[in-house]
Backbone bond lengths (Angstrom), bond angles and torsions (degrees), N, CA, C in turn:
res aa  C-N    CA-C-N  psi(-1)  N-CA   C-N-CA  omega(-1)  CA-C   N-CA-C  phi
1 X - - - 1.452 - - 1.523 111.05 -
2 X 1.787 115.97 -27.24 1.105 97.30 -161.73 1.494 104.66 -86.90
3 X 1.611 121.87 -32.75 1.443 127.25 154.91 1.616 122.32 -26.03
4 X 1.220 117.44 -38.29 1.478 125.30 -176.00 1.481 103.49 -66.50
5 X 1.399 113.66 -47.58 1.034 141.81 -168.01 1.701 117.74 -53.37
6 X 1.098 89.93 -56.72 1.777 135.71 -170.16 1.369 110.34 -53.24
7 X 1.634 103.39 -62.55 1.605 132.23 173.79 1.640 108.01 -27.21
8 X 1.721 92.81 -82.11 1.690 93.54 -166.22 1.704 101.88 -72.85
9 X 1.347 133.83 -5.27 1.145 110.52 175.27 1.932 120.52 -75.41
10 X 1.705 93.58 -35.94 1.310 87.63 178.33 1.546 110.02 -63.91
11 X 1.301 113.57 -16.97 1.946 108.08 -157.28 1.438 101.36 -74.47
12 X 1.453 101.47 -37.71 1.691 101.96 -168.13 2.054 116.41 -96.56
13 X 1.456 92.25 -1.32 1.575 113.47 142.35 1.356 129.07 -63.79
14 X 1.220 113.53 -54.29 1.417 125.74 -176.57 1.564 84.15 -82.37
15 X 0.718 135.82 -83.70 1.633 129.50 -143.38 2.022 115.59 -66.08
16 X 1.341 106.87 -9.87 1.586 118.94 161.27 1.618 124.02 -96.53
17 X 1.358 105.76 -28.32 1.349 106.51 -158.60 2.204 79.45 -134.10
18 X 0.857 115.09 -74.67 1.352 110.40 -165.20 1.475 133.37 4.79
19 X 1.392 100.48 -47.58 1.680 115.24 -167.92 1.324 84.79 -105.29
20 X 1.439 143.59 -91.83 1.285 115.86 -153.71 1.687 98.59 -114.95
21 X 1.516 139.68 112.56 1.183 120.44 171.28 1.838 114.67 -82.63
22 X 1.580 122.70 20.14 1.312 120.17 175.63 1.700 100.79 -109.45
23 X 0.961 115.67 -4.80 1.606 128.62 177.19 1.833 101.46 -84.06
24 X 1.647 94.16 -67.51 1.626 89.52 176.70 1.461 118.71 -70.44
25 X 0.986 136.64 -14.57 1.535 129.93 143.75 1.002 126.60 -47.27
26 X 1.193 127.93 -40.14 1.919 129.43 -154.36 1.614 85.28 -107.36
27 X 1.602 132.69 -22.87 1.565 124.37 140.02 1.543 140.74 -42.00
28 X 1.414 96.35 -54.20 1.174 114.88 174.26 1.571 113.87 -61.18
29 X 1.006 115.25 -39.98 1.491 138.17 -175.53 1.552 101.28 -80.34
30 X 1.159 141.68 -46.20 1.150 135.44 169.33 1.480 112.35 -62.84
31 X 1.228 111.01 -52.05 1.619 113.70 -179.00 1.895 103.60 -45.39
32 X 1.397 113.28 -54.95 1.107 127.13 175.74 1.350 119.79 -30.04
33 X 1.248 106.43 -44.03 1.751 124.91 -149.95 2.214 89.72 -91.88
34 X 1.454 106.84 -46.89 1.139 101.03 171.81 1.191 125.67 -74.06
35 X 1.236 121.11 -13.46 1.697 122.06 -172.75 1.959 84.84 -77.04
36 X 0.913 122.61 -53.84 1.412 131.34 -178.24 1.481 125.79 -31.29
37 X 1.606 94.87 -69.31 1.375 114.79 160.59 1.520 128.67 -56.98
38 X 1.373 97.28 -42.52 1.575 94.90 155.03 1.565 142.38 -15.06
39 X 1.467 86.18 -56.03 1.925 114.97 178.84 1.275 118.02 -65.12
40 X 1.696 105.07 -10.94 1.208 105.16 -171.60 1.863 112.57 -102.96
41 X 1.262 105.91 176.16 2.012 89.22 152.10 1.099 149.96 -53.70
42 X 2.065 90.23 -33.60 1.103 113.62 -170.77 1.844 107.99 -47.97
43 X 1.766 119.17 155.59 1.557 92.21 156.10 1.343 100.47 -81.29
44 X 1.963 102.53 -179.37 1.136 116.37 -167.71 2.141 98.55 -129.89
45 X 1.335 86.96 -42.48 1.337 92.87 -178.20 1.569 141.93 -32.21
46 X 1.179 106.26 -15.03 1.761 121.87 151.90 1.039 128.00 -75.41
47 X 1.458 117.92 -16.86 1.411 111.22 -158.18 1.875 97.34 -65.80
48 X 1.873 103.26 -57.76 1.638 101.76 -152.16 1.762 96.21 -68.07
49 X 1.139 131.02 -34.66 1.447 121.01 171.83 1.680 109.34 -47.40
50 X 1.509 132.16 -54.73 0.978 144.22 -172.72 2.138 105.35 -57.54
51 X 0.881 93.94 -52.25 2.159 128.37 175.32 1.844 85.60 -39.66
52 X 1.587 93.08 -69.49 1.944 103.53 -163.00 1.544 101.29 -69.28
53 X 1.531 127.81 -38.34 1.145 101.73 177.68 1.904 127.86 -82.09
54 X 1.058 100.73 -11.21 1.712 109.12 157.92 1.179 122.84 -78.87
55 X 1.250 137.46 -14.27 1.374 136.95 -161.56 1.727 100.29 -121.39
56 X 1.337 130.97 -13.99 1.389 133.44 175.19 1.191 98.29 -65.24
57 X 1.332 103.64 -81.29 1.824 104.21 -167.10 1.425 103.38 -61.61
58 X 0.959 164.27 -12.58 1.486 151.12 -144.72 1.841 89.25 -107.11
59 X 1.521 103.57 -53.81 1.826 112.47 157.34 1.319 104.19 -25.70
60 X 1.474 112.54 -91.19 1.240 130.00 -151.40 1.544 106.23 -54.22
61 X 1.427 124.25 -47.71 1.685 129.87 178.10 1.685 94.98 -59.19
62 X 1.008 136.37 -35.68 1.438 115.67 -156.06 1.776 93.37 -106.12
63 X 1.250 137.17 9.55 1.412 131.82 169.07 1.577 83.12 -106.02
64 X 1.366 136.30 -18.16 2.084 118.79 -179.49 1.214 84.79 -83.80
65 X 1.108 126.68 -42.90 1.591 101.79 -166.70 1.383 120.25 -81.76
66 X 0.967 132.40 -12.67 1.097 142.32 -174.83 1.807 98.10 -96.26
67 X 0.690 144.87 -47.31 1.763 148.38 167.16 1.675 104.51 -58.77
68 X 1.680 125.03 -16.81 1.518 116.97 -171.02 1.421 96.33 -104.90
């Protein structure tokens, strides 16, 4: 049971947090910030487009530098 168990936890470990867990944070944290704003008038709908396009490259520069 605990193998059954085990499986999808590591998969969806590795596959959220695995490769970068400061990427899926500053996601998680964005998602956060819009679910929030949401409640409000304000719009919200830029934020996670705005979230993904700051957090790609900032990813991607800090895995080149880290590989050079």
């Amino acid at each position: 049971m605990r193998r059954r168990l085990r499986a999808p936890a590591a998969f969806v470990y590795d596959l959220v947090i695995g490769d970068d867990w400061r990427g899926a944070l500053g996601l998680a944290m964005a998602v956060a910030v819009t679910a929030a704003i949401s409640r409000t008038t304000f719009p919200s709908w830029w934020l996670l487009p705005t979230a993904i396009l700051a957090l790609l490259p900032w990813s991607v520069w800090r895995t080149a530098r880290r590989r050079a």
